[in-house]
C-alpha positions in Angstrom: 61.6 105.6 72.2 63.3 103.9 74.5 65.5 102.0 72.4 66.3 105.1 70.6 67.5 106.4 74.1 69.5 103.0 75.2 70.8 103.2 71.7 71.9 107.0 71.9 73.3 106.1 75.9 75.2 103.1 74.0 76.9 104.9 71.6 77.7 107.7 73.6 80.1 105.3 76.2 81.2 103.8 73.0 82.2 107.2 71.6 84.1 107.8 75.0 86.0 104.4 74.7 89.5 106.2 74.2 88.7 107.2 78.0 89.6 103.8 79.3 87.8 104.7 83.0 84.8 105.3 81.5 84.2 102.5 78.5 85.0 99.7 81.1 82.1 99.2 83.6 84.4 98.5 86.6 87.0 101.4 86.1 84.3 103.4 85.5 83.3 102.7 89.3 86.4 103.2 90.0 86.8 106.6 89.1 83.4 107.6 90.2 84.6 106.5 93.9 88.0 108.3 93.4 85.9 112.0 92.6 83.4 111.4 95.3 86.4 111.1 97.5 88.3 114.3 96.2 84.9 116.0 96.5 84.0 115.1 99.9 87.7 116.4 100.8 87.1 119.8 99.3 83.4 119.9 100.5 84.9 120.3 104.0 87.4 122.1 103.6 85.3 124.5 101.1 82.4 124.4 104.2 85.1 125.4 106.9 86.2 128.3 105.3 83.1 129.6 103.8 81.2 129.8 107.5 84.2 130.4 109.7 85.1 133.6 108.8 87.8 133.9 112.4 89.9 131.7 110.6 90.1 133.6 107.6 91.2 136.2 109.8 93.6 133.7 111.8 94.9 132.9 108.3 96.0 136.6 107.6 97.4 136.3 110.7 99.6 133.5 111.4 99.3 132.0 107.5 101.7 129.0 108.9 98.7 127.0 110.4 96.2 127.1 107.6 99.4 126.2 104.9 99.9 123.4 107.3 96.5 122.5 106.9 96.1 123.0 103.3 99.4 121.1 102.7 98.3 118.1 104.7 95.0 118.0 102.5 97.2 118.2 99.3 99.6 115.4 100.7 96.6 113.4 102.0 95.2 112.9 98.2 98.5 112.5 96.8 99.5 109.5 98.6 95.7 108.4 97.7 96.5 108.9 94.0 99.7 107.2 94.6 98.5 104.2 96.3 95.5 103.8 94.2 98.0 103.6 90.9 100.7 101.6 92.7 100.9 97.7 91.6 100.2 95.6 94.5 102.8 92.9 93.3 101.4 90.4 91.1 103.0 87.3 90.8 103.0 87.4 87.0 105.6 90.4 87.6 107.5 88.5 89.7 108.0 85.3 87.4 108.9 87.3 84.7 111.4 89.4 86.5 112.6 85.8 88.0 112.7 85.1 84.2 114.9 87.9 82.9 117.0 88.3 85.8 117.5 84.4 84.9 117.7 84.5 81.6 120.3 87.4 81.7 122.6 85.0 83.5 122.3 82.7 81.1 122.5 85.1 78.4 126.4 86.2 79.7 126.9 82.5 80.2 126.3 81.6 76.8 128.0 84.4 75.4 131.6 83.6 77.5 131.3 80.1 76.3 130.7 80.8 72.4 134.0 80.5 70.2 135.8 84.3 69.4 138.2 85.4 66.4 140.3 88.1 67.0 140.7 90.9 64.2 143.4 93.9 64.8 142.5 93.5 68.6 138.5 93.5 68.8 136.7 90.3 69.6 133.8 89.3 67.4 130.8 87.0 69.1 128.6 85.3 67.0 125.4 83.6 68.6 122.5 81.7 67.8 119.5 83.8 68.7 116.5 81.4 68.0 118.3 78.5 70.3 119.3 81.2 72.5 115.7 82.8 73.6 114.8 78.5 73.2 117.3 77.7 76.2 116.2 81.2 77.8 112.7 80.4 78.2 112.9 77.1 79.0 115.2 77.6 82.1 113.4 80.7 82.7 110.5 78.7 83.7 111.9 75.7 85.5 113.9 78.6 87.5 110.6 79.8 88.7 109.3 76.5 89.2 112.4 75.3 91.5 112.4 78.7 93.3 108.7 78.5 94.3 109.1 74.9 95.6 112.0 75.4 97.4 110.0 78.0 99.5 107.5 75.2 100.3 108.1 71.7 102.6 109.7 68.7 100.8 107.2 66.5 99.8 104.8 69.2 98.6 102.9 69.0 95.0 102.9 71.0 92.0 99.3 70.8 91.6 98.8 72.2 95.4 100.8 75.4 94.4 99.4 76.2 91.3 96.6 79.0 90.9 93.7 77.4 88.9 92.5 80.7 87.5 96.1 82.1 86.3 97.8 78.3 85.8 101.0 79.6 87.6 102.5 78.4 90.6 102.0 80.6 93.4 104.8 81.2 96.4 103.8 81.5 100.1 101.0 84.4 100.6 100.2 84.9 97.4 96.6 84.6 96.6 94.5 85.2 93.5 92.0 88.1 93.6 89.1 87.8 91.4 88.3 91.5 91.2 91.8 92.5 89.5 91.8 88.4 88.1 95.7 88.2 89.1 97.2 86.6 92.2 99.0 89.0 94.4 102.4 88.9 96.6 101.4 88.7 100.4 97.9 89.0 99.5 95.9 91.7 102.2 93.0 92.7 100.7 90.9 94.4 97.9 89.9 98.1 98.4 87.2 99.2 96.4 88.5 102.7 97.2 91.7 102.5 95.5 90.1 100.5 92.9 93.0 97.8 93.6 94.5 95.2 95.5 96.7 95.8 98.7 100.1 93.4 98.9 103.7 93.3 99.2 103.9 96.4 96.7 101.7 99.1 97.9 101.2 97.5 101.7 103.3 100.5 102.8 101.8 103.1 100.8 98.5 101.8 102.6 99.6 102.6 105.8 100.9 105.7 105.0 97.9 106.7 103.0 95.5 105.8 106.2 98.0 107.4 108.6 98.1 111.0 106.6 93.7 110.4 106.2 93.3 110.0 110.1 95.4 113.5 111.0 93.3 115.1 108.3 90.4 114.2 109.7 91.4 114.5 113.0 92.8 117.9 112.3 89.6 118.8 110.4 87.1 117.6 113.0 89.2 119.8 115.9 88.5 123.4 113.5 85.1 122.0 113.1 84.5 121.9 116.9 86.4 125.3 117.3 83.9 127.0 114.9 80.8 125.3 116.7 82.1 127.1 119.7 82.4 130.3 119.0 79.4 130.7 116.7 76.9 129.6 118.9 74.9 132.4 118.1 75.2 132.1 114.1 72.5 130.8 111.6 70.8 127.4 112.7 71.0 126.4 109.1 74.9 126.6 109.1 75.1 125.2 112.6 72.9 122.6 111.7 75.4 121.7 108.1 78.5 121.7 110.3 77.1 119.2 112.9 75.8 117.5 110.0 79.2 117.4 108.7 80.9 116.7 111.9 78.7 113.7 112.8 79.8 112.6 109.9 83.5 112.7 109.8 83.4 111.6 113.6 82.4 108.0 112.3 84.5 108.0 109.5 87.3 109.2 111.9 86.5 106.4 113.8 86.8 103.7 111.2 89.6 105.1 110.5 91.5 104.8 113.9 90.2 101.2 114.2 91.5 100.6 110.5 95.2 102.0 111.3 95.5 100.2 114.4 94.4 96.9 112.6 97.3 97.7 110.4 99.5 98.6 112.9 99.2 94.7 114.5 99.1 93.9 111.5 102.7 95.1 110.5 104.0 94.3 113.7 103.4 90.6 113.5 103.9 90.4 109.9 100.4 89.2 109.2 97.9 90.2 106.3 94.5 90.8 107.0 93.7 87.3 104.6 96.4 85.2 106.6 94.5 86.6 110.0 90.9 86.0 109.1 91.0 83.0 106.9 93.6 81.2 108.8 92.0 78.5 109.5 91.3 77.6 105.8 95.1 78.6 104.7 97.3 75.1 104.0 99.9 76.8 105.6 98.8 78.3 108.2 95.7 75.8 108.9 97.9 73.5 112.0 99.8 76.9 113.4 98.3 77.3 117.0 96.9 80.9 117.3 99.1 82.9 118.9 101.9 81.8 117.0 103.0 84.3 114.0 105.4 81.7 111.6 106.8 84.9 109.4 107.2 87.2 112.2 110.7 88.3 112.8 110.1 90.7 116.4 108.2 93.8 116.4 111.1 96.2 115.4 112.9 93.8 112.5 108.9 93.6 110.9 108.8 97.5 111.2 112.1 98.0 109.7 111.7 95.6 106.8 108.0 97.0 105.7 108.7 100.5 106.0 112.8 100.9 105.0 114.2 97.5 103.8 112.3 97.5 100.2 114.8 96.6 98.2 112.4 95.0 96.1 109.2 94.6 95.0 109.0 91.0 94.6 111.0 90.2 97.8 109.3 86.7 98.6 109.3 84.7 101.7 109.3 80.6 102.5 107.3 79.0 104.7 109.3 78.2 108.5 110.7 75.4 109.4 109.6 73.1 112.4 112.3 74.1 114.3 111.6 77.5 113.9 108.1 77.1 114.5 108.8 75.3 117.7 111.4 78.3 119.0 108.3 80.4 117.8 106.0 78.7 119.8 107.8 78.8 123.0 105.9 80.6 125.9 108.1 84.1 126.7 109.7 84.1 130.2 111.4 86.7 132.1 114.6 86.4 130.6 113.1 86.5 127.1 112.1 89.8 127.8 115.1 91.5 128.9 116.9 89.6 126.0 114.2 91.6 123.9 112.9 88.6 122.5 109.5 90.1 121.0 111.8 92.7 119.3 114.0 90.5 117.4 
C-alpha cells in the first residue's frame, strides 16, 4: 500500500514536470518560499483591514493614504519578483559576451582584409566561414584568458585563477556558488529567499528590494499600533491576533534595519558581504590590514557607481596596485578631510 501511494506521489510530480518549479526538488523550494512570502504580505494587510474598520472609514475619506499604502505593498513584491528573476552575473556570461564582443572585432577585421570584385558598383565579400568561427573561437578565449590576468599581479598562475568546479578562470571577486553551481561577479551572497545568488547584477536591486520591505513593514507595524490603540476595548481574540502579528513583524522589522544598514556599509566601502567575512581566507585580500578597503573609491564615487553608473552588467574590476594600497592605507588627517578625502 504504500508503494502504491509513493508510486501514485511519483508519478504525479512526474506528470507536473512541464512545471519546471515543481519537477525540480530545489525550485520547488523555491517557489514554496516565494508564496509563503506573498501570503504573509496579504495576511497582514488582509488582517488590518478586516479588524480596523476606522480605517475603512479613513479610506473613504482621504483614499490618498491607503493607495499609498496599497501601492507600496504592490511595489514592494514587484521588486521582490524582479530581484528574485534577475541574473546575479555569472562569469560564464561575461566570457561569452568578452567572446562575441571579441569575436565581432575580428569578424569586421577579417572581413576589411578579404579580397573584393567590383560589379556595376556593388562590392561582393566572399569569406571562409569554418576558418572564420576557428580563428573566432580561438582568440575568443585567449582574449578572456589575457583580460582576466591582466586584472591580477604579474607573476600570478593560471591554475590559482581557475574555478575547479566550472574549469574557467575567474577575475577578482568572483566566486563559485554551489547552490546555483556557477561562479558569480563580485560574489555577496546566496539568498534562499530569492532563490538566487546576489552579485554585480542584481546587488542594486537587493538594496532596493530591502529598502522598499523595511518602509512596508515599518509603515505596516505604525497602522498596527494605531488600531491597538483605539480598540482597546475590542474582542481579546482579535487583540490578541494583532499583537501576535505585531510581535512578529517587530522582529522581522528589526532584521530588516540591521540587514539594510549592513548593506548600506557595505555599498559605501565597496565590500561584499563574502570579501568582509571571509577575508581572511581571500588570496587577495588575505595581507590587506583591516581597515583598509583596496576597491573603495570614497563613499560618494561607490554610491554613484552601484546605484547610477551601470553601464554594464559585467563591468569587472582588477586587483590595486601597491601604490595604491599604500595611499589607501594612509591614516586621514585634518587636511584630508576638508579635501573630502573619504568622498572621493
Amino acid at each position: 500500500m504504500v508503494a502504491l501511494c509513493g508510486g501514485i506521489f511519483r508519478d504525479t510530480w512526474d506528470g507536473l514536470s512541464f512545471f519546471p518549479c515543481l519537477s525540480d526538488p530545489a525550485r520547488r523550494s523555491t517557489f514554496c518560499l516565494k508564496v509563503a512570502l506573498v501570503m504573509l504580505h496579504l495576511i497582514y494587510a488582509g488582517v488590518l483591514f478586516e479588524f480596523d474598520k476606522d480605517l475603512i472609514q479613513k479610506t473613504k475619506q482621504d483614499p490618498w493614504y491607503t493607495t499609498a499604502y496599497l501601492l507600496l505593498l504592490a511595489a514592494t513584491l514587484a521588486q521582490y519578483f524582479i530581484t528574485s528573476g534577475s541574473s546575479p552575473g555569472y562569469v560564464l556570461d561575461a566570457m561569452r559576451a568578452a567572446n562575441e564582443t571579441d569575436a565581432s572585432h575580428n569578424r569586421t577585421s577579417i572581413t576589411s582584409n578579404q579580397p573584393a570584385s567590383s560589379k556595376n558598383g556593388s562590392v561582393v565579400i566572399t569569406i571562409d566561414r569554418n576558418q572564420l568561427e576557428k580563428n573566432l573561437l580561438g582568440s575568443g578565449t585567449t582574449s578572456w584568458a589575457k583580460l582576466v590576468m591582466d586584472m591580477y599581479p604579474p607573476g600570478t598562475s593560471v591554475r590559482s585563477v581557475t574555478c575547479t568546479y566550472c574549469n574557467i578562470m575567474q577575475p577578482p571577486r568572483a566566486k563559485h556558488c554551489h547552490d546555483c553551481d556557477k561562479c558569480v561577479l563580485q560574489f555577496d551572497h546566496h539568498c534562499v529567499w530569492l532563490g538566487t545568488c546576489v552579485g554585480q547584477g542584481n546587488h542594486c536591486r537587493f538594496w532596493w528590494y530591502i529598502c522598499s520591505e523595511t518602509a512596508l513593514s515599518l509603515w505596516t507595524g505604525t497602522l498596527y499600533i494605531q488600531y491597538l490603540k483605539s480598540h482597546v476595548s475590542k474582542l481579546w481574540w482579535s487583540y490578541a491576533i494583532v499583537i501576535l502579528l505585531l510581535a512578529a513583524l517587530s522582529i522581522c522589522l528589526f532584521f530588516l534595519l540591521l540587514l539594510l544598514l549592513f548593506h548600506s556599509y557595505l555599498i559605501l566601502t565597496n565590500q561584499t558581504t563574502y570579501e568582509l567575512v571571509r577575508r581572511r581566507r581571500i588570496p587577495y585580500l588575505r595581507n590587506i590590514p583591516e581597515r583598509v578597503f583596496p576597491f573603495s573609491k570614497g563613499a560618494c564615487r561607490n554610491s554613484y557607481e552601484f546605484c547610477c553608473a551601470r553601464s554594464s552588467m559585467y563591468r569587472m574590476e582588477p586587483l590595486p596596485t601597491a601604490q595604491e594600497l599604500q595611499e589607501k592605507s594612509r591614516p586621514y588627517t585634518c587636511l584630508d578631510f576638508f579635501a573630502c578625502r573619504c568622498c572621493c
